[in-house]
N, CA, C and O atoms as a Tinker XYZ file with bonds, in Angstrom:
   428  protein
     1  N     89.288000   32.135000  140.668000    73     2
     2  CA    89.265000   33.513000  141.111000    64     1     3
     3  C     88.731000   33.555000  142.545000    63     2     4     5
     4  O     87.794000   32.821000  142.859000    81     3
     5  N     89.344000   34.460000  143.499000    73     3     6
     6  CA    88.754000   34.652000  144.971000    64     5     7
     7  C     87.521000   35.085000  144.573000    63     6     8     9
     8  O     87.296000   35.312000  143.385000    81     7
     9  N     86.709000   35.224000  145.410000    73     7    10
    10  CA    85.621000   35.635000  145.903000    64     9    11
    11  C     85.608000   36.265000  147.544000    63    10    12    13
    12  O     85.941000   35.607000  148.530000    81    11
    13  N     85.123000   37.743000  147.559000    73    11    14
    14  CA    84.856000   38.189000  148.532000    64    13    15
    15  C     83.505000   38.560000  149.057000    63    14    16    17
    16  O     82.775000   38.723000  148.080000    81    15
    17  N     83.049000   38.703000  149.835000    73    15    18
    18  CA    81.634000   38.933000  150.555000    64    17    19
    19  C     81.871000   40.553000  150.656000    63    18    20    21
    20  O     82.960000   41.087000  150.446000    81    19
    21  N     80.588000   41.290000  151.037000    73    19    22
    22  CA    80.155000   42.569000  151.158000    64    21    23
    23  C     80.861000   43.286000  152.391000    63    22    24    25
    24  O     81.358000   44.395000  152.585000    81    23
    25  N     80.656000   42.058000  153.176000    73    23    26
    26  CA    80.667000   41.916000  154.539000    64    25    27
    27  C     82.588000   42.410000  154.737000    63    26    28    29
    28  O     83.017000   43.387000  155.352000    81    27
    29  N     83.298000   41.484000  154.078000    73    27    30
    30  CA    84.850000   41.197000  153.639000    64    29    31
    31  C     85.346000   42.053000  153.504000    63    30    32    33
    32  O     86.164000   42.560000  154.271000    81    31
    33  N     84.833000   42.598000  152.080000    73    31    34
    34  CA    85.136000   43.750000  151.852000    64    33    35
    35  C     85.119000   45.223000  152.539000    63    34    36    37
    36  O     86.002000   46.080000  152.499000    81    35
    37  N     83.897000   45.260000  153.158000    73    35    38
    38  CA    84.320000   46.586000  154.502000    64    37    39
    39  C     84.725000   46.256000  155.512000    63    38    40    41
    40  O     84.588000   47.027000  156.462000    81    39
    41  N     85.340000   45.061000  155.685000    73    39    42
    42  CA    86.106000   45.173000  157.069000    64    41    43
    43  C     87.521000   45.097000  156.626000    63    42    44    45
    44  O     88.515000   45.139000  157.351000    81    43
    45  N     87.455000   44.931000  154.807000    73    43    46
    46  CA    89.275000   45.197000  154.405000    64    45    47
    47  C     89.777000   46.541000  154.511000    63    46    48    49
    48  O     90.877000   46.995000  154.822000    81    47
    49  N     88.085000   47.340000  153.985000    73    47    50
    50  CA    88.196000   48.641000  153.665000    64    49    51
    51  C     88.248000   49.375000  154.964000    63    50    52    53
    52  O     89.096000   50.263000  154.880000    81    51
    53  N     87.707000   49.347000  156.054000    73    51    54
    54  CA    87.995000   49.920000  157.515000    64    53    55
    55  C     89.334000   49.281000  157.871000    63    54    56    57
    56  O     89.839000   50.001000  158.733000    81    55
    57  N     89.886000   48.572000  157.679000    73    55    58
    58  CA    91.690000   48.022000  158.569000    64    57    59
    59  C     92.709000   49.061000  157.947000    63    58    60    61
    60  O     93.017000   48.859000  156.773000    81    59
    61  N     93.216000   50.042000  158.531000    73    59    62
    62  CA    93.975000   50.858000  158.538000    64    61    63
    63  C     95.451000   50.198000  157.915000    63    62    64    65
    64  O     96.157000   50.668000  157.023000    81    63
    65  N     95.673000   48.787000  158.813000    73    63    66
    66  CA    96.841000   48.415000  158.591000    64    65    67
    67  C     97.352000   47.465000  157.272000    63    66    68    69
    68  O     98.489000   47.101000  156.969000    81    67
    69  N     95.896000   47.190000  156.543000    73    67    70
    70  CA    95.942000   46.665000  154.913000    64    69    71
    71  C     95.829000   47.776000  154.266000    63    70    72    73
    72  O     95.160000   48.759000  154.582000    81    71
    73  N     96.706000   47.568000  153.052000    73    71    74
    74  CA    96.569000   48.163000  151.932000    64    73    75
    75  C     94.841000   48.231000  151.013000    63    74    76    77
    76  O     94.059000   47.303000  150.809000    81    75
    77  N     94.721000   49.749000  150.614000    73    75    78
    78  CA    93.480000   49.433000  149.548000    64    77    79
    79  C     93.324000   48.611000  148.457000    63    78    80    81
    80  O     94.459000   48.470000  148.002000    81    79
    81  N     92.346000   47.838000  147.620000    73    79    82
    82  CA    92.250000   47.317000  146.737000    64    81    83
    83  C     91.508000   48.839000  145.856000    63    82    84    85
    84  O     90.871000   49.829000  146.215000    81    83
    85  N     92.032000   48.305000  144.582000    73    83    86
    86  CA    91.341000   48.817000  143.653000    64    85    87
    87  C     89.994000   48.355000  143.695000    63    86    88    89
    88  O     89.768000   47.147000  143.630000    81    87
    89  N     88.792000   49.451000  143.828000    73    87    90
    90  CA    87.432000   48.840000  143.283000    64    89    91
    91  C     87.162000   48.691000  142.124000    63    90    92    93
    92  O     86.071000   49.255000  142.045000    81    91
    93  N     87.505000   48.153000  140.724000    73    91    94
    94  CA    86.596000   48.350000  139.733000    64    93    95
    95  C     85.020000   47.418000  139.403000    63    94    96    97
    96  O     84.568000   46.279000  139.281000    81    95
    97  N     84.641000   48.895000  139.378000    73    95    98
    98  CA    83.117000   48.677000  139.032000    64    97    99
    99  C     83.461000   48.370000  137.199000    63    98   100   101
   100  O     84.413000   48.735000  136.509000    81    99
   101  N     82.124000   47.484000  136.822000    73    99   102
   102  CA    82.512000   46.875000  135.616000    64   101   103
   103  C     80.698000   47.230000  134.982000    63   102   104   105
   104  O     80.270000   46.783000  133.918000    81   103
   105  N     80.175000   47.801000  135.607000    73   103   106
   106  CA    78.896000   48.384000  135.571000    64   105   107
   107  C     78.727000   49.712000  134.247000    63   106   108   109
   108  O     79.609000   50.529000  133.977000    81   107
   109  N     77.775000   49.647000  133.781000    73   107   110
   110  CA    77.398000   50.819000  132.716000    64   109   111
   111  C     77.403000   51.895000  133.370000    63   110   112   113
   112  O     77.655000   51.807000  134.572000    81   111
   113  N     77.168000   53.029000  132.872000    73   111   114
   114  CA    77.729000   54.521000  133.525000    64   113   115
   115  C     76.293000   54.872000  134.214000    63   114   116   117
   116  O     76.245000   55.498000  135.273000    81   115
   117  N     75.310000   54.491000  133.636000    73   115   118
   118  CA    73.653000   54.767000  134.297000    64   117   119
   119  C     73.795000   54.424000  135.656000    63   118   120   121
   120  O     73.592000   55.266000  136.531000    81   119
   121  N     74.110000   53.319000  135.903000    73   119   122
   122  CA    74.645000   51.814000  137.053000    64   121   123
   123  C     75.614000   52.450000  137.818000    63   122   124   125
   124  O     75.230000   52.612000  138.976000    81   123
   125  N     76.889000   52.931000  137.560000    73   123   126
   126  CA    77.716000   53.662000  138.871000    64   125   127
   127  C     77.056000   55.008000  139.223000    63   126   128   129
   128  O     77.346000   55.748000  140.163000    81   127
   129  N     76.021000   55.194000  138.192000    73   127   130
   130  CA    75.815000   57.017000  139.155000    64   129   131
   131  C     74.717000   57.286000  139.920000    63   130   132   133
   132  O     74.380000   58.223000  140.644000    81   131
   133  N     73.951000   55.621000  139.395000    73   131   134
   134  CA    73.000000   55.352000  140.499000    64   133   135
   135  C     73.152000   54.970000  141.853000    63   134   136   137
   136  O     72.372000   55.260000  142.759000    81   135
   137  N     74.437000   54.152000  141.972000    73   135   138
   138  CA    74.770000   53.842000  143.189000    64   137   139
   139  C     76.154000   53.109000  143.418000    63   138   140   141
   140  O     76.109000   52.015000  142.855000    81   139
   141  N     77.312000   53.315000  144.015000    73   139   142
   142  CA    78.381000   52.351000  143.919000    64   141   143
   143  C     79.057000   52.781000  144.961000    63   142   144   145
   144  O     78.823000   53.891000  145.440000    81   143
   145  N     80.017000   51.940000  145.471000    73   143   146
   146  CA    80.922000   51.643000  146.487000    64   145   147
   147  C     81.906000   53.053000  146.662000    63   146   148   149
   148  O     82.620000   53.514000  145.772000    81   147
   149  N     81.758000   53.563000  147.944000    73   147   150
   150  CA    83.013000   54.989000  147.680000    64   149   151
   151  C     84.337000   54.419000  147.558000    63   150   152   153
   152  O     84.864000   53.614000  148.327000    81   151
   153  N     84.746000   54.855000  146.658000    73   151   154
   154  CA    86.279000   54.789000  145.850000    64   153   155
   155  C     86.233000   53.502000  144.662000    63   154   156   157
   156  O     87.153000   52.749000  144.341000    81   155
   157  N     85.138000   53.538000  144.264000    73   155   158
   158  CA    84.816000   52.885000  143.100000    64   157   159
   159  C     85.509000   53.751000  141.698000    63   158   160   161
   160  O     85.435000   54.966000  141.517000    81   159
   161  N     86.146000   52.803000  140.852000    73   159   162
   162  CA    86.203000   53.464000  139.471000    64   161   163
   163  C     85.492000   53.239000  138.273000    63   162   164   165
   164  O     85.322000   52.026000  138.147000    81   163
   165  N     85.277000   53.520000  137.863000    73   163   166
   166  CA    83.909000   53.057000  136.506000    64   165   167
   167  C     84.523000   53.006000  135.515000    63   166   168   169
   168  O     84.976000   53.952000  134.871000    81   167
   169  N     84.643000   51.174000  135.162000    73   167   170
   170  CA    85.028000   51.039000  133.790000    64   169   171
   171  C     84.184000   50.047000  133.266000    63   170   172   173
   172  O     84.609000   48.911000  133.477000    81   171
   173  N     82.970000   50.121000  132.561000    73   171   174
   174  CA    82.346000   49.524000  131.964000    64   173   175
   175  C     83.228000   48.035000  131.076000    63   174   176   177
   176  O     84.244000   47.959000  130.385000    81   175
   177  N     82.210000   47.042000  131.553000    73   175   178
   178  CA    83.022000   45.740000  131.242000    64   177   179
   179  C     83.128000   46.065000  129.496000    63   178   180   181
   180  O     84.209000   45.687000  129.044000    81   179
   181  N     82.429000   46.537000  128.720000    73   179   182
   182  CA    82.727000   46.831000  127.258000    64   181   183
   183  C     83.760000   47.282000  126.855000    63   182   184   185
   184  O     84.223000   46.956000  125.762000    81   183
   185  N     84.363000   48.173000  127.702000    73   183   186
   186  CA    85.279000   48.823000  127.741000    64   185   187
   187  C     87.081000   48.241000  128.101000    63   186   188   189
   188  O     88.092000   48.815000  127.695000    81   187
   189  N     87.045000   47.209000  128.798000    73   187   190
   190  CA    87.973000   47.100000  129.351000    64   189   191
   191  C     89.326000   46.576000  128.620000    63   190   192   193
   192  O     90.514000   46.534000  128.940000    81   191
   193  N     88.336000   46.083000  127.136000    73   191   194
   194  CA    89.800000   45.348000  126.529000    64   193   195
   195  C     90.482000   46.909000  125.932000    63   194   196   197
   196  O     91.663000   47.250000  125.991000    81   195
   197  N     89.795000   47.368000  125.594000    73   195   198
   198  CA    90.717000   49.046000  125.195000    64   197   199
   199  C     91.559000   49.752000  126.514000    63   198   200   201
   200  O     92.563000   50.386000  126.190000    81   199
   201  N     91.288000   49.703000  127.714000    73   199   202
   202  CA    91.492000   49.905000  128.838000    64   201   203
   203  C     92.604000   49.587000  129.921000    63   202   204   205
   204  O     93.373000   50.362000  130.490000    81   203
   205  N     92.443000   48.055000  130.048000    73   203   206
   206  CA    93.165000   47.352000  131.127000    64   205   207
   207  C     94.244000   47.730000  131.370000    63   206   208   209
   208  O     94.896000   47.398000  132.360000    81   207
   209  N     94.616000   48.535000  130.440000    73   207   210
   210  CA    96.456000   48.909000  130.469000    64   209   211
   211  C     96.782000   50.132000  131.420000    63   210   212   213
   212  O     97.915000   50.422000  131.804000    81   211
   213  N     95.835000   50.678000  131.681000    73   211   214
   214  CA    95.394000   51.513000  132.794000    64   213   215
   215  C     95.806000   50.863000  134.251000    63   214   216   217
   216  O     96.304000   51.399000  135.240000    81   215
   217  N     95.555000   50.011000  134.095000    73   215   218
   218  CA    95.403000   48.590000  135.470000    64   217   219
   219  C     96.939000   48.353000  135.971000    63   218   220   221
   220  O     97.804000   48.026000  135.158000    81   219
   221  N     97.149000   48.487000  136.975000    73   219   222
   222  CA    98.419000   47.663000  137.699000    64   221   223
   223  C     98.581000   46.094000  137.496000    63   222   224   225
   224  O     97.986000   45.377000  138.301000    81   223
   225  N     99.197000   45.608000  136.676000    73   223   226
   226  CA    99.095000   43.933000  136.785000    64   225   227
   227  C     99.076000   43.528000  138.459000    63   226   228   229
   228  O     98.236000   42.871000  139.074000    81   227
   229  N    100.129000   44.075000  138.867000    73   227   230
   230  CA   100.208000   43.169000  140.175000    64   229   231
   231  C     99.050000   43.933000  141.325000    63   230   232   233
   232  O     99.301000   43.736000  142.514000    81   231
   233  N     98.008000   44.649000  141.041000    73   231   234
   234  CA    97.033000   45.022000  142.137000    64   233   235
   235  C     96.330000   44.311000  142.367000    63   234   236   237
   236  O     95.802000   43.457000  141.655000    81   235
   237  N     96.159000   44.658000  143.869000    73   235   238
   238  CA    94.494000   43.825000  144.402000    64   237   239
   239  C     93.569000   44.482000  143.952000    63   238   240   241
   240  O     93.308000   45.599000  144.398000    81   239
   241  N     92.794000   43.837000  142.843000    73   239   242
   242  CA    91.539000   44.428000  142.179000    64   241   243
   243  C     90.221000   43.687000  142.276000    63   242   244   245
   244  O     90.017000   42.656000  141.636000    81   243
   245  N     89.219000   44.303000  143.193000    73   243   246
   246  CA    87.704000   43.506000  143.452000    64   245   247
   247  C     87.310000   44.173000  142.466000    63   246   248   249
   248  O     87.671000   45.290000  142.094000    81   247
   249  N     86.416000   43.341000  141.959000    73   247   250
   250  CA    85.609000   43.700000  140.338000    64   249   251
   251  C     84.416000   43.978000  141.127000    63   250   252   253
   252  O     84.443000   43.703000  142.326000    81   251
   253  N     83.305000   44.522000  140.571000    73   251   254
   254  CA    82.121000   44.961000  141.402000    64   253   255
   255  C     81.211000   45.024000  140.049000    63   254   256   257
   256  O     81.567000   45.619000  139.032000    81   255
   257  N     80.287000   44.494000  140.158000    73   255   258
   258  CA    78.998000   45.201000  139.380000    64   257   259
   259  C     78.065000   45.038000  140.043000    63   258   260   261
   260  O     78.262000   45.091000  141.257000    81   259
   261  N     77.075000   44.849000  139.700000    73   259   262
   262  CA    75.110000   44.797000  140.528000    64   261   263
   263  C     75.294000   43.379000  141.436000    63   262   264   265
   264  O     75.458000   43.359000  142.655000    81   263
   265  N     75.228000   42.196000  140.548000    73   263   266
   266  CA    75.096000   41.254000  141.349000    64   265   267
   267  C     76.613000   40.108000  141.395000    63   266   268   269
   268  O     76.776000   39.184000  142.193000    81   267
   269  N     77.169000   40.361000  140.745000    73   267   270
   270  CA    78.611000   38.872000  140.863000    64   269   271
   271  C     78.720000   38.867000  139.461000    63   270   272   273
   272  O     79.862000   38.684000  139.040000    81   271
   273  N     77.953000   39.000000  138.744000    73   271   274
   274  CA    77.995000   37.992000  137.188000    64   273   275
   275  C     79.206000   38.431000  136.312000    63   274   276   277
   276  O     80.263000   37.828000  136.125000    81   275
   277  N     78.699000   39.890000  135.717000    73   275   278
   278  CA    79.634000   40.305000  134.890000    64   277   279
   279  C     81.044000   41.050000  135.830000    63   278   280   281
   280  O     81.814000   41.947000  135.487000    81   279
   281  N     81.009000   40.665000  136.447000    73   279   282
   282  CA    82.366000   41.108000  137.625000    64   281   283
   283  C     82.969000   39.573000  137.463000    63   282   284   285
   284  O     83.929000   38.945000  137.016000    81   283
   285  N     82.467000   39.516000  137.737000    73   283   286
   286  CA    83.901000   37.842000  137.519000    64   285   287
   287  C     84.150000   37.212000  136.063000    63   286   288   289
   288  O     85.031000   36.362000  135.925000    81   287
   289  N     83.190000   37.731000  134.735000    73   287   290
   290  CA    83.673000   37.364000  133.732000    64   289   291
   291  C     84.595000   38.390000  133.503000    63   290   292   293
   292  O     85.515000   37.993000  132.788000    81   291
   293  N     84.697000   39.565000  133.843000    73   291   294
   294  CA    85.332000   40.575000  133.272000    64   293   295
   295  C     86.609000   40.379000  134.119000    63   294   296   297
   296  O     87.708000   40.786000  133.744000    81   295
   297  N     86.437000   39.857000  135.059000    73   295   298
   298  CA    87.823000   39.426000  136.400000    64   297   299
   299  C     88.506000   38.193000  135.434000    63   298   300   301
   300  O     89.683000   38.273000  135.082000    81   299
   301  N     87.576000   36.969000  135.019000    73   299   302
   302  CA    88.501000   36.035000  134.389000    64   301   303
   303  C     89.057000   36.691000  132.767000    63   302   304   305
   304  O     89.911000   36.093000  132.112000    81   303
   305  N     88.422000   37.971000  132.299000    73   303   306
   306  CA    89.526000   38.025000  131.107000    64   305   307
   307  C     90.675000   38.808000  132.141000    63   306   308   309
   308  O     91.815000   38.345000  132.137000    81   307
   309  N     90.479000   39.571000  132.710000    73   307   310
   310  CA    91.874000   39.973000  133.257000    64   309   311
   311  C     92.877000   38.825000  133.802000    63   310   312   313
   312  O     94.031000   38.914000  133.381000    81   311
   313  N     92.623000   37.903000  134.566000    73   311   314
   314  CA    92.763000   36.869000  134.875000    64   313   315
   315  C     93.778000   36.223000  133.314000    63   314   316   317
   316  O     94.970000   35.955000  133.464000    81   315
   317  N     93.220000   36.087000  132.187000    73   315   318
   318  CA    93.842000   35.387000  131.407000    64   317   319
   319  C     94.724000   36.473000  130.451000    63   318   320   321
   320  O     95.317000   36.092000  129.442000    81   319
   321  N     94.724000   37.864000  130.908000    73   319   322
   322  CA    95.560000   38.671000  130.738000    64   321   323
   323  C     96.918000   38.816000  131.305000    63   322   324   325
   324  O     97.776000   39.491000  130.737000    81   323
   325  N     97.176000   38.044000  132.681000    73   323   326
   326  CA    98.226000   37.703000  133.528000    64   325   327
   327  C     97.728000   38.701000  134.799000    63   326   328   329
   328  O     98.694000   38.841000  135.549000    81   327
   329  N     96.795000   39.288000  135.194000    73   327   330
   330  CA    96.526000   39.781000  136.374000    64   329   331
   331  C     96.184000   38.795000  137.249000    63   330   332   333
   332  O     95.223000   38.026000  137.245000    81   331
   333  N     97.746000   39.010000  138.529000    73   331   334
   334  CA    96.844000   37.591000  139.193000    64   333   335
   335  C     96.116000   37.980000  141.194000    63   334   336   337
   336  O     95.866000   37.337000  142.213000    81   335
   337  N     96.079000   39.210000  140.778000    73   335   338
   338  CA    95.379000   39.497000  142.104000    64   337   339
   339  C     94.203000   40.150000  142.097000    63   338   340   341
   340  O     93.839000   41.166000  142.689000    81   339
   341  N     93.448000   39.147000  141.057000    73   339   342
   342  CA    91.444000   39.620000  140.841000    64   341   343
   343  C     90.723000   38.794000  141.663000    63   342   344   345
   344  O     90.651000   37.565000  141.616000    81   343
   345  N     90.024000   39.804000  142.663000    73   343   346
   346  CA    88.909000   39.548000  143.201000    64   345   347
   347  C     87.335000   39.133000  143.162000    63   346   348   349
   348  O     86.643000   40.144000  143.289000    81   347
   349  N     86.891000   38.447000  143.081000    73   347   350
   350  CA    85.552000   39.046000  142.788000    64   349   351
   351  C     84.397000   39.183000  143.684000    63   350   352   353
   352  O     83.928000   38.329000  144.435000    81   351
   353  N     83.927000   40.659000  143.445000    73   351   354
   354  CA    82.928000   41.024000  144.810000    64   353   355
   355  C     81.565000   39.960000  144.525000    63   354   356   357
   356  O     80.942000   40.213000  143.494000    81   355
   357  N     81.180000   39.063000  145.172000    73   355   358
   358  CA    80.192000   38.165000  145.487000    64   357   359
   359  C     79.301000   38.852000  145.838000    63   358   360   361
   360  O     79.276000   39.733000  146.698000    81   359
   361  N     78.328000   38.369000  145.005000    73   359   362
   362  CA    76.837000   39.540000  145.399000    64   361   363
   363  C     76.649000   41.132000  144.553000    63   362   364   365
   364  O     75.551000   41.394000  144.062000    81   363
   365  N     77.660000   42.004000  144.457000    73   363   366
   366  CA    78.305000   42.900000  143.920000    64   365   367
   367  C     77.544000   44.006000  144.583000    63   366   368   369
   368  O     77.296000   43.865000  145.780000    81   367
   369  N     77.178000   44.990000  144.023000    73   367   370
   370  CA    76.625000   46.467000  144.759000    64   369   371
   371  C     75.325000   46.346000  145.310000    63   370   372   373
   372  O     75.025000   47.262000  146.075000    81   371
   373  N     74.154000   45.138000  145.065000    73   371   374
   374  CA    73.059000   44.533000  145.680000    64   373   375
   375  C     73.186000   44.328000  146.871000    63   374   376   377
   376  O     72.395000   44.749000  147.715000    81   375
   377  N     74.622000   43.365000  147.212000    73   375   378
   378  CA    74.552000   42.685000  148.403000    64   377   379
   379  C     75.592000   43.886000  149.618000    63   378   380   381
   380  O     75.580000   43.961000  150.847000    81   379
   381  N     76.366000   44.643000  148.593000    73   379   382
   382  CA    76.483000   46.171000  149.978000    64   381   383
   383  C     75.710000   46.372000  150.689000    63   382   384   385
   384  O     75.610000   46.115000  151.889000    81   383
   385  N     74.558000   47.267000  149.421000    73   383   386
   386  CA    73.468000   47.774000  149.952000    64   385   387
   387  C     72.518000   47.154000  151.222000    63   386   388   389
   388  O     71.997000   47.697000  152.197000    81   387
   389  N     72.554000   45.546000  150.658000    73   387   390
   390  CA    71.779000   44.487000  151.785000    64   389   391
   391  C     72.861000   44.893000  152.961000    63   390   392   393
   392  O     72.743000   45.777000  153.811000    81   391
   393  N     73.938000   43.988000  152.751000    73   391   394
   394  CA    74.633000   43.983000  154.272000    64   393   395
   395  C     75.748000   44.961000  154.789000    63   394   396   397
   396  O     76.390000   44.888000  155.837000    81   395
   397  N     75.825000   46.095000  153.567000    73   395   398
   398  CA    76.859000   46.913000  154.456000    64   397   399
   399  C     76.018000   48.597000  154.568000    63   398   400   401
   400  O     75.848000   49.180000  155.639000    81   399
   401  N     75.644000   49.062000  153.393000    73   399   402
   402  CA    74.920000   50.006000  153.728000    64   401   403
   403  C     73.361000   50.101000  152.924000    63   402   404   405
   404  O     73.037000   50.025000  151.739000    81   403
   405  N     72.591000   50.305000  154.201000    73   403   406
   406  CA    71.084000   49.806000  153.708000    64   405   407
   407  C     70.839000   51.576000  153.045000    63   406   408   409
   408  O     69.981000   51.818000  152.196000    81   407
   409  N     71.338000   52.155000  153.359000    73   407   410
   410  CA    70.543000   53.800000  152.722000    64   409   411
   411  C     71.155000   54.272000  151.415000    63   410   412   413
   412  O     71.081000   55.455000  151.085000    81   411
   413  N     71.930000   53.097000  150.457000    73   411   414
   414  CA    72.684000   53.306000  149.374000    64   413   415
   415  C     71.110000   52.830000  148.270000    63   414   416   417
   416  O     70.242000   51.985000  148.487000    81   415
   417  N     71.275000   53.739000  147.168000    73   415   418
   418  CA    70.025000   53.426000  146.238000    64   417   419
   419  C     69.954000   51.606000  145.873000    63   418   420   421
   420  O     70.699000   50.654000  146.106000    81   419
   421  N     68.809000   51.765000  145.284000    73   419   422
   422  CA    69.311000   49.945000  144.624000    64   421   423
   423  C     68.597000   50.491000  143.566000    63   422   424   425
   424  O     68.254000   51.667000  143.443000    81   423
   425  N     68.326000   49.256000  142.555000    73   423   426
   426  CA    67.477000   49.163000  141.191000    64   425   427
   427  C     67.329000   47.785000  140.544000    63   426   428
   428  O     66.690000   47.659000  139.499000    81   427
């Protein structure tokens, strides 16, 4: 699975001339309303095997949660679902806050 940086990711999200990725946040609902990426969608990783069908197979989708962890397990079941353009945000909504926006809450 890719891996993207904080850093990566807002300079994909500022280029006018790339297409958006889907953000999914894979975070509990407490967790996105405390703090998450603008144009984040909240689908709790519990959730996703009822879900995914929601999902574009062929999208660019960065998984996001707090720190990397459950964003890339929840990226490799999509992954072995046949989605083959999963991202995973490295660091996850921790390392925004560190290197892209410092005035976003943490916890």
């Amino acid at each position: 699975m890719r891996q993207l940086s904080a850093i990566q990711l807002s300079e994909w999200l500022a280029d006018p001339a790339r297409g958006k990725p889907v953000l999914l946040d894979v975070r509990e609902p407490w967790e996105f309303e405390t703090c998450r990426i603008p144009g984040s969608i909240s689908m709790p990783m519990r959730g996703i095997p009822a879900r995914y069908q929601e999902l574009k197979q062929d999208a660019e989708i960065v998984m996001v949660c707090h720190h990397g962890a459950r964003s890339f397990q929840a990226g490799m079941f999509l992954e072995r679902l046949g989605f083959d353009g999963i991202i995973n945000l490295h660091g996850g909504v921790a390392a925004w806050a560190r290197d892209v926006d410092p005035k976003m809450p943490t916890y």
